[in-house]
TORMAR-232447 format. One line per field, with one value per residue: residue in one letter; x negated, y, z negated of N, C-alpha, C in turn; chain. Coordinates in nm, 2 decimals, always signed. Layout:
<recs>
nuba <- (A_...)
npx <- (X_...)
npy <- (Y_...)
npz <- (Z_...)
capx <- (X_...)
capy <- (Y_...)
capz <- (Z_...)
cpx <- (X_...)
cpy <- (Y_...)
cpz <- (Z_...)
tivex <- (A_...)
</recs>
This chain:
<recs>
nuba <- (X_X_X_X_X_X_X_X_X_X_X_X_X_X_X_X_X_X_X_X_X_X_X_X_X_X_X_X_X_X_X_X_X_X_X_X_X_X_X_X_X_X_X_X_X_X_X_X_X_X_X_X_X_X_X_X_X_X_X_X_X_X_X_X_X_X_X_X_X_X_X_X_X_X_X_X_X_X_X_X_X_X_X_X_X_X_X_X_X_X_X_X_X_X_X_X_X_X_X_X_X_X_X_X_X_X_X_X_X_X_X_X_X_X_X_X_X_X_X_X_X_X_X_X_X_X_X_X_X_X_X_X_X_X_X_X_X_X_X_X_X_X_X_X_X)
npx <- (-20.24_-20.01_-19.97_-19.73_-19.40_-19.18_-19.25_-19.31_-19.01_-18.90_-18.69_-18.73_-18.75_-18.57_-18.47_-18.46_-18.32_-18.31_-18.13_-18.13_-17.92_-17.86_-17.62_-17.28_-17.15_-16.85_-16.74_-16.86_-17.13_-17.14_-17.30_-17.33_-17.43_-17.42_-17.35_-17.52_-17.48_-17.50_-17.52_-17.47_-17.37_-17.47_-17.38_-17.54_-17.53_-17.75_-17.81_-17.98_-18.06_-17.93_-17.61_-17.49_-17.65_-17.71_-17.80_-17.71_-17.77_-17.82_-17.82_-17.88_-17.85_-18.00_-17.98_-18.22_-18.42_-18.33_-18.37_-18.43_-18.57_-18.65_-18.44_-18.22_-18.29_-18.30_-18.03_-17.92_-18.04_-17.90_-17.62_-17.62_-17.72_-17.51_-17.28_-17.34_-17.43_-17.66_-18.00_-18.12_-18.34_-18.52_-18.65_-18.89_-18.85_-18.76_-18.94_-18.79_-18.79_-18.66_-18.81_-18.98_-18.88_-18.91_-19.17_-19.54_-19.66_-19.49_-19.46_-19.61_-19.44_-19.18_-19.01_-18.85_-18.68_-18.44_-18.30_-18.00_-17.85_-18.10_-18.32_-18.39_-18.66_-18.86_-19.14_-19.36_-19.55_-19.69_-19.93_-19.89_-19.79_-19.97_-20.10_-20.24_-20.03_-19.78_-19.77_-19.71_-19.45_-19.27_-19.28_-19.21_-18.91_-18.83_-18.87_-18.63_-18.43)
npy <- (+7.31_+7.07_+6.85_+6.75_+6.79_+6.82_+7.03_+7.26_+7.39_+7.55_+7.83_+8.09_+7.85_+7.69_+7.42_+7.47_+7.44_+7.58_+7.61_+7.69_+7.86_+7.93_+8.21_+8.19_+7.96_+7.73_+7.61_+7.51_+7.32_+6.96_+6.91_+6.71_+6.39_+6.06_+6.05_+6.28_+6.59_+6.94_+7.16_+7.42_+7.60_+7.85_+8.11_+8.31_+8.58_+8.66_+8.93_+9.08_+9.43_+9.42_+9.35_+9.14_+8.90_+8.71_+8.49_+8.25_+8.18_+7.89_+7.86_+7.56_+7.46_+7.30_+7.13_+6.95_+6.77_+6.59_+6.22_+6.06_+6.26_+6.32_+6.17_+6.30_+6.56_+6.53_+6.45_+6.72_+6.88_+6.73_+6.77_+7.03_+7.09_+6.97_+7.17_+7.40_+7.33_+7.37_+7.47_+7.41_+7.48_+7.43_+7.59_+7.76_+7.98_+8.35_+8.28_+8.35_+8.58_+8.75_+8.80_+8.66_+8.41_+8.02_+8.04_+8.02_+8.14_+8.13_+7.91_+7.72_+7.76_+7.60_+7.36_+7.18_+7.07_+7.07_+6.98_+6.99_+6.66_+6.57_+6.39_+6.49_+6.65_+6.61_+6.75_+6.52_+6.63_+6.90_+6.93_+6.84_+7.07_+7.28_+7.21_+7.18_+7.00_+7.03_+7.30_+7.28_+7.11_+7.30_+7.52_+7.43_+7.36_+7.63_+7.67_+7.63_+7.78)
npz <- (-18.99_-18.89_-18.62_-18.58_-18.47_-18.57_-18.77_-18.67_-18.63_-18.84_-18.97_-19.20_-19.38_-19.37_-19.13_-18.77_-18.50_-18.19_-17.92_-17.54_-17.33_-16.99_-16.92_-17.02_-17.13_-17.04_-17.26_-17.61_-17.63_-17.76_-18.05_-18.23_-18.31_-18.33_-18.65_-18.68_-18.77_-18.74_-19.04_-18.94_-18.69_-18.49_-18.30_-18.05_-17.83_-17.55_-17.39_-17.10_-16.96_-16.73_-16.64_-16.61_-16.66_-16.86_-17.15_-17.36_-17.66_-17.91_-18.23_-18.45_-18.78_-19.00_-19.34_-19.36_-19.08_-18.81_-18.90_-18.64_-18.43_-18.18_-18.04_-18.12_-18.02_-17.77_-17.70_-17.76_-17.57_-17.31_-17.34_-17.39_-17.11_-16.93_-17.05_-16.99_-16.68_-16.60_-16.58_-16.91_-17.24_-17.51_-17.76_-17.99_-18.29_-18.21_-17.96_-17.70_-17.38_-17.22_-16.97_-16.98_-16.90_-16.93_-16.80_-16.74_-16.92_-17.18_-17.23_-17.42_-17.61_-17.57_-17.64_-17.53_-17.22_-16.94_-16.71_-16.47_-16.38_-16.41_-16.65_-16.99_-17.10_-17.41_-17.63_-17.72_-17.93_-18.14_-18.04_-17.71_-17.65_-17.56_-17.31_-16.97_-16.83_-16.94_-16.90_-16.64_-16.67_-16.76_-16.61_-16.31_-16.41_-16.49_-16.20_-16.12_-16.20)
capx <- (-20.12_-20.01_-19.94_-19.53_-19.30_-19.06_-19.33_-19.25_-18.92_-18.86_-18.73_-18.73_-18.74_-18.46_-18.52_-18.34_-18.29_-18.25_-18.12_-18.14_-17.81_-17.82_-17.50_-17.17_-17.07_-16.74_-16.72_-16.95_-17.18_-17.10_-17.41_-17.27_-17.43_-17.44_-17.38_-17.60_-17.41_-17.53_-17.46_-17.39_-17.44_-17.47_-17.39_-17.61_-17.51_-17.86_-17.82_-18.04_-18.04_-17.86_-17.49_-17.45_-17.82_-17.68_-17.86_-17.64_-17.85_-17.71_-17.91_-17.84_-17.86_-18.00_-18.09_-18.31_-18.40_-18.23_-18.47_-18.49_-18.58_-18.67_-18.34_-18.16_-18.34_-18.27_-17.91_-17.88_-18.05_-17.82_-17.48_-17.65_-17.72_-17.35_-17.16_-17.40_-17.45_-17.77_-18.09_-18.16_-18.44_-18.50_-18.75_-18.93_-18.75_-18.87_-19.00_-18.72_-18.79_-18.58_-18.91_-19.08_-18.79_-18.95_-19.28_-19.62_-19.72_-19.39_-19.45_-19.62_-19.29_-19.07_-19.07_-18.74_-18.58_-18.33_-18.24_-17.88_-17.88_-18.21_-18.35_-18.39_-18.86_-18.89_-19.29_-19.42_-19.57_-19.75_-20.03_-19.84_-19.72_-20.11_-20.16_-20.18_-19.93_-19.69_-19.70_-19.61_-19.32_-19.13_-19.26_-19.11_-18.77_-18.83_-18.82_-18.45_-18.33)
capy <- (+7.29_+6.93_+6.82_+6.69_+6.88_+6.93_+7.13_+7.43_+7.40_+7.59_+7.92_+8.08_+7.76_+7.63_+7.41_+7.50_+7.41_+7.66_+7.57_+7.85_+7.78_+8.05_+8.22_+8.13_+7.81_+7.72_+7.51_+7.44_+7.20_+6.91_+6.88_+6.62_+6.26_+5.91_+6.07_+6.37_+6.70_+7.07_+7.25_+7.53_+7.64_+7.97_+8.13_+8.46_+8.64_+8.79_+9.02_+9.19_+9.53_+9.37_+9.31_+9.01_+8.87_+8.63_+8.37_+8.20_+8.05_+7.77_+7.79_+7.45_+7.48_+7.16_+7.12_+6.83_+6.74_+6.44_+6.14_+6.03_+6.40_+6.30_+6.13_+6.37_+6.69_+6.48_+6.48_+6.85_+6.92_+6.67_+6.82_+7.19_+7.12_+6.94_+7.24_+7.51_+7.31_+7.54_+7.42_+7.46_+7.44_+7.46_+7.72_+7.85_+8.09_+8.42_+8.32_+8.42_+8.73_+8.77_+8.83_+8.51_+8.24_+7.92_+8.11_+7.98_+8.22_+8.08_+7.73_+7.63_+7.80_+7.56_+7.24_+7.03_+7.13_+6.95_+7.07_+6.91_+6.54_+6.52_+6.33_+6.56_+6.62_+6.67_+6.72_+6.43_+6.72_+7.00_+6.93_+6.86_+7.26_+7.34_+7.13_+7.23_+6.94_+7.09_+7.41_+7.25_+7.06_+7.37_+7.63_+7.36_+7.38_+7.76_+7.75_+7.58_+7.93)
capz <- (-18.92_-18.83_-18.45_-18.57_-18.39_-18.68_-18.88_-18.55_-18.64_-18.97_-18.99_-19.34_-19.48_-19.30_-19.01_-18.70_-18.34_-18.09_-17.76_-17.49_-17.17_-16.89_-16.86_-17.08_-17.14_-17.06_-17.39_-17.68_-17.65_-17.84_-18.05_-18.34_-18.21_-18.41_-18.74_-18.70_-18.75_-18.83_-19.07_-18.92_-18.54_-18.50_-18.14_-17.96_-17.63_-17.54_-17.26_-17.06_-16.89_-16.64_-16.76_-16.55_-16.72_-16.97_-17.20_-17.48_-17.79_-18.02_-18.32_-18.48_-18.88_-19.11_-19.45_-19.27_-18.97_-18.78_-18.91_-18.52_-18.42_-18.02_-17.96_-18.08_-17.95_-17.59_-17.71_-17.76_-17.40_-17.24_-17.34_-17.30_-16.98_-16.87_-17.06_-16.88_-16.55_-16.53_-16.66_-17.05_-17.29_-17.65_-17.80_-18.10_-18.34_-18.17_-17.84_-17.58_-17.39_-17.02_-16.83_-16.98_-16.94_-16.85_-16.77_-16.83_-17.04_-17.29_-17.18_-17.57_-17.73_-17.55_-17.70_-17.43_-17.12_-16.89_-16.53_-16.39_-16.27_-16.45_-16.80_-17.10_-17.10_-17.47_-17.60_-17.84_-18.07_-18.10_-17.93_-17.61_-17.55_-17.53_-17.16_-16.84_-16.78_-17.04_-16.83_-16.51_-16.67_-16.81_-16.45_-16.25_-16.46_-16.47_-16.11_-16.04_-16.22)
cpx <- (-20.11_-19.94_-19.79_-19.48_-19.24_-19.14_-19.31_-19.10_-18.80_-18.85_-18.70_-18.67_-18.65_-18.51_-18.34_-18.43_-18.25_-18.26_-18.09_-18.03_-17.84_-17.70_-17.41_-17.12_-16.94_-16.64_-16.86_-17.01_-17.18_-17.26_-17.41_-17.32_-17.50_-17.47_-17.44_-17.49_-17.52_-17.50_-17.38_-17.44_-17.35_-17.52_-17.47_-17.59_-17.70_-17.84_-17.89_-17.98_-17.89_-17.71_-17.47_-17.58_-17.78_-17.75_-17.75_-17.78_-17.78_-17.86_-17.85_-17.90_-17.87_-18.04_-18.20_-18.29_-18.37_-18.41_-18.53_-18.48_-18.57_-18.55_-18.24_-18.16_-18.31_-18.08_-17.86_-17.93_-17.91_-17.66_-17.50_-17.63_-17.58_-17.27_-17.21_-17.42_-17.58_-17.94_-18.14_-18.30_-18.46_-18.68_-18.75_-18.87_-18.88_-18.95_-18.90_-18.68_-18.71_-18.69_-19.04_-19.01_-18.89_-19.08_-19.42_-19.70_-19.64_-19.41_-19.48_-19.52_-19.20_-19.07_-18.96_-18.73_-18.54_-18.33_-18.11_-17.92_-18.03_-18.20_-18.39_-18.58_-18.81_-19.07_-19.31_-19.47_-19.62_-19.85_-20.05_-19.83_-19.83_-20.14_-20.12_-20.04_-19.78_-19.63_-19.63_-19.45_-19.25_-19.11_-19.18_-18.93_-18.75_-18.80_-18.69_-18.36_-18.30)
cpy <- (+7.15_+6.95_+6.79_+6.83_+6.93_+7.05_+7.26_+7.48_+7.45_+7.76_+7.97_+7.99_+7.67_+7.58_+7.38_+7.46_+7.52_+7.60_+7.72_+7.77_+7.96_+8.11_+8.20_+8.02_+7.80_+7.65_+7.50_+7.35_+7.11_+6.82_+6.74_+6.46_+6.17_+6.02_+6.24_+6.51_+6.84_+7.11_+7.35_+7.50_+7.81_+8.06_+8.23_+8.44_+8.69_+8.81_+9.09_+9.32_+9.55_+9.32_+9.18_+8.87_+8.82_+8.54_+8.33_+8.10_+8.02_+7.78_+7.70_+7.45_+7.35_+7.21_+7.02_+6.81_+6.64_+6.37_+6.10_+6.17_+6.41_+6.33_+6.25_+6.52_+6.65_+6.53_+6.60_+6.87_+6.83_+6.78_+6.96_+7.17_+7.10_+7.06_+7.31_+7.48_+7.38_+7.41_+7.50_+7.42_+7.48_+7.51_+7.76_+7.94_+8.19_+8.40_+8.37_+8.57_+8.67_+8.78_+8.72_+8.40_+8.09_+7.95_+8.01_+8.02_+8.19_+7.93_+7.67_+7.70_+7.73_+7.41_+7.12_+7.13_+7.04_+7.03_+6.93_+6.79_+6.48_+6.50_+6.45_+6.52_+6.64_+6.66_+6.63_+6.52_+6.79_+7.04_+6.95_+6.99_+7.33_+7.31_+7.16_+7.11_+6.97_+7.22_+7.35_+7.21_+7.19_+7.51_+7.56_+7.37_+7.52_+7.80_+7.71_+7.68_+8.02)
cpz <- (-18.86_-18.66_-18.45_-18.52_-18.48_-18.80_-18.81_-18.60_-18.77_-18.95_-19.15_-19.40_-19.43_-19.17_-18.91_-18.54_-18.27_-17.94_-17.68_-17.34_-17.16_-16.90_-17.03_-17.08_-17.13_-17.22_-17.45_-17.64_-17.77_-17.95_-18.17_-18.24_-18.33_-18.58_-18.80_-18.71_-18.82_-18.89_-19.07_-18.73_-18.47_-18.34_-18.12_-17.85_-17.67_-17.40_-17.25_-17.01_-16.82_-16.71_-16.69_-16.59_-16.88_-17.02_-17.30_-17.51_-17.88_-18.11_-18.41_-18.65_-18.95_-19.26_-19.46_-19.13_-18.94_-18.77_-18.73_-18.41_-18.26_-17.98_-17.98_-18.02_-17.78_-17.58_-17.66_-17.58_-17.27_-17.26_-17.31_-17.12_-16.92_-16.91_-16.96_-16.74_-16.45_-16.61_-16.80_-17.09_-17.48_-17.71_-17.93_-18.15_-18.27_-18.03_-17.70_-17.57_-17.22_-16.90_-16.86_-17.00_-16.83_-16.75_-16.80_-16.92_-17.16_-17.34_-17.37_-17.70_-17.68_-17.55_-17.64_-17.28_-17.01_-16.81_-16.47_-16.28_-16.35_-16.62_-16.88_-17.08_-17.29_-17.52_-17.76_-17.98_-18.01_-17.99_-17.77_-17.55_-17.54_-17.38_-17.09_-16.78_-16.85_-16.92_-16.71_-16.51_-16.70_-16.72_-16.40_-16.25_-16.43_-16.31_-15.99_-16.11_-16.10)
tivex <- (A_A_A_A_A_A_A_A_A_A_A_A_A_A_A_A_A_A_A_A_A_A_A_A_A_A_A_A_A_A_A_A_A_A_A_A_A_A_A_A_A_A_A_A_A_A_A_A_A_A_A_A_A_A_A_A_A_A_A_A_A_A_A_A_A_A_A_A_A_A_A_A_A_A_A_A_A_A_A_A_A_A_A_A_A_A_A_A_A_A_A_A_A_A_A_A_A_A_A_A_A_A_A_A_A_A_A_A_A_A_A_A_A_A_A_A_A_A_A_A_A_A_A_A_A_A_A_A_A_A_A_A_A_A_A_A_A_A_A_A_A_A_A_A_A)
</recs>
Protein backbone atom coordinates (compact mmCIF):
# COMPACT_ATOMS: atom_id res chain seq x y z
CA UNK A 1 0.00 0.00 0.00
CA UNK A 2 1.63 3.39 -0.91
CA UNK A 3 1.40 6.50 1.54
CA UNK A 4 -0.42 8.95 -1.62
CA UNK A 5 -3.60 9.92 -0.56
CA UNK A 6 -5.32 9.34 -3.89
CA UNK A 7 -4.57 5.43 -3.75
CA UNK A 8 -7.54 5.75 -0.42
CA UNK A 9 -9.62 7.21 -2.69
CA UNK A 10 -10.93 4.53 -5.12
CA UNK A 11 -14.19 2.96 -4.79
CA UNK A 12 -14.87 0.09 -7.20
CA UNK A 13 -12.41 1.30 -9.34
CA UNK A 14 -13.74 4.65 -9.55
CA UNK A 15 -12.18 7.35 -7.53
CA UNK A 16 -14.43 9.38 -5.51
CA UNK A 17 -14.49 12.14 -2.99
CA UNK A 18 -16.87 12.09 -0.26
CA UNK A 19 -17.54 15.15 1.68
CA UNK A 20 -19.62 14.67 4.84
CA UNK A 21 -21.87 18.61 5.84
CA UNK A 22 -24.02 18.29 9.09
CA UNK A 23 -27.55 19.06 8.48
CA UNK A 24 -28.98 20.28 4.88
CA UNK A 25 -27.45 22.54 2.88
CA UNK A 26 -29.32 25.32 1.77
CA UNK A 27 -27.65 25.00 -1.74
CA UNK A 28 -25.12 22.73 -3.34
CA UNK A 29 -21.81 23.19 -2.83
CA UNK A 30 -20.17 24.46 -5.76
CA UNK A 31 -17.56 21.87 -6.17
CA UNK A 32 -16.45 22.79 -10.07
CA UNK A 33 -12.92 24.93 -9.46
CA UNK A 34 -10.27 26.06 -12.14
CA UNK A 35 -11.37 23.62 -14.75
CA UNK A 36 -11.96 20.70 -12.41
CA UNK A 37 -15.52 19.25 -12.59
CA UNK A 38 -17.06 15.81 -11.52
CA UNK A 39 -18.60 13.70 -13.32
CA UNK A 40 -21.17 13.06 -11.46
CA UNK A 41 -22.01 14.14 -7.69
CA UNK A 42 -24.10 12.09 -6.19
CA UNK A 43 -26.23 13.35 -3.05
CA UNK A 44 -27.16 11.02 0.56
CA UNK A 45 -29.43 12.17 3.48
CA UNK A 46 -28.09 9.77 6.21
CA UNK A 47 -30.28 9.95 9.12
CA UNK A 48 -30.09 8.76 12.33
CA UNK A 49 -32.63 7.48 14.87
CA UNK A 50 -33.19 10.86 15.61
CA UNK A 51 -35.19 12.59 12.73
CA UNK A 52 -33.69 15.86 13.44
CA UNK A 53 -29.82 13.88 13.16
CA UNK A 54 -28.92 14.81 9.68
CA UNK A 55 -25.60 14.37 7.68
CA UNK A 56 -25.65 15.12 3.90
CA UNK A 57 -22.71 13.29 1.70
CA UNK A 58 -21.53 14.64 -1.72
CA UNK A 59 -19.90 11.81 -3.23
CA UNK A 60 -17.91 13.53 -5.96
CA UNK A 61 -17.49 11.08 -9.19
CA UNK A 62 -14.06 11.16 -11.52
CA UNK A 63 -12.64 9.14 -14.05
CA UNK A 64 -9.35 10.77 -12.50
CA UNK A 65 -8.48 12.55 -9.86
CA UNK A 66 -7.74 16.40 -10.06
CA UNK A 67 -3.90 16.33 -11.04
CA UNK A 68 -3.43 19.06 -8.03
CA UNK A 69 -5.50 16.71 -5.60
CA UNK A 70 -4.57 18.98 -2.16
CA UNK A 71 -5.80 22.26 -3.74
CA UNK A 72 -8.67 21.05 -4.73
CA UNK A 73 -9.69 18.72 -1.80
CA UNK A 74 -9.23 22.32 0.17
CA UNK A 75 -11.68 23.63 -2.37
CA UNK A 76 -14.35 21.14 -1.73
CA UNK A 77 -14.01 21.66 2.23
CA UNK A 78 -14.17 25.45 1.75
CA UNK A 79 -17.45 25.74 -0.15
CA UNK A 80 -18.85 22.67 2.14
CA UNK A 81 -18.29 24.42 4.91
CA UNK A 82 -19.76 28.17 3.59
CA UNK A 83 -22.98 26.22 2.09
CA UNK A 84 -23.34 24.17 5.55
CA UNK A 85 -22.00 26.90 7.92
CA UNK A 86 -21.30 23.78 10.26
CA UNK A 87 -18.03 22.13 10.22
CA UNK A 88 -17.33 19.46 7.43
CA UNK A 89 -14.93 16.82 6.59
CA UNK A 90 -14.17 14.38 3.86
CA UNK A 91 -14.04 10.61 4.62
CA UNK A 92 -13.26 7.14 3.31
CA UNK A 93 -15.95 5.29 1.21
CA UNK A 94 -17.54 3.38 4.25
CA UNK A 95 -16.36 5.15 7.32
CA UNK A 96 -19.37 7.35 8.50
CA UNK A 97 -21.21 6.02 11.47
CA UNK A 98 -23.43 8.86 13.75
CA UNK A 99 -21.66 7.64 17.00
CA UNK A 100 -18.06 8.04 15.44
CA UNK A 101 -18.32 11.58 13.61
CA UNK A 102 -15.09 13.30 14.11
CA UNK A 103 -14.11 10.72 16.87
CA UNK A 104 -10.70 9.39 17.40
CA UNK A 105 -11.48 6.22 16.89
CA UNK A 106 -12.53 7.55 12.81
CA UNK A 107 -9.79 10.12 12.93
CA UNK A 108 -7.48 7.70 10.14
CA UNK A 109 -10.77 7.49 7.84
CA UNK A 110 -10.97 11.22 7.59
CA UNK A 111 -8.59 12.55 5.30
CA UNK A 112 -9.79 17.08 5.45
CA UNK A 113 -11.96 18.94 7.60
CA UNK A 114 -12.79 22.69 7.84
CA UNK A 115 -14.67 24.39 10.80
CA UNK A 116 -16.33 28.09 9.82
CA UNK A 117 -13.94 31.10 9.66
CA UNK A 118 -11.25 28.54 9.53
CA UNK A 119 -8.52 27.10 6.71
CA UNK A 120 -9.42 23.76 5.10
CA UNK A 121 -6.54 20.86 7.36
CA UNK A 122 -6.17 18.39 4.60
CA UNK A 123 -3.56 15.23 5.40
CA UNK A 124 -0.34 15.17 3.12
CA UNK A 125 -0.96 11.20 2.75
CA UNK A 126 -1.56 8.24 4.22
CA UNK A 127 0.73 8.08 6.69
CA UNK A 128 -0.50 11.36 8.28
CA UNK A 129 -4.22 9.73 9.46
CA UNK A 130 -1.99 7.24 11.71
CA UNK A 131 -0.65 10.27 14.32
CA UNK A 132 -1.52 11.25 17.36
CA UNK A 133 -1.44 14.78 15.89
CA UNK A 134 -3.89 13.71 13.09
CA UNK A 135 -6.28 12.72 15.93
CA UNK A 136 -6.15 15.98 17.68
CA UNK A 137 -6.76 17.84 14.47
CA UNK A 138 -10.02 16.14 13.43
CA UNK A 139 -11.35 15.64 17.87
CA UNK A 140 -10.82 19.32 17.98
CA UNK A 141 -13.13 19.89 14.73
CA UNK A 142 -15.26 17.02 16.17
CA UNK A 143 -15.74 19.08 19.13
CA UNK A 144 -17.28 22.54 17.47
CA UNK A 145 -20.33 19.97 16.58
Amino acid sequence: MTADLASGLRFAAQPVVSVFVPGVPAEVPEFADGGVVPLEVQTYSLEYDDPYACVTEYDLVFDELPPLLHRYLAHCLRVACAAGDTVVWLGFEGSFHFDHILSAAIAPQVYGVCAPGGEPVVAQDLTTLRTPEWRVVITSHGSLL
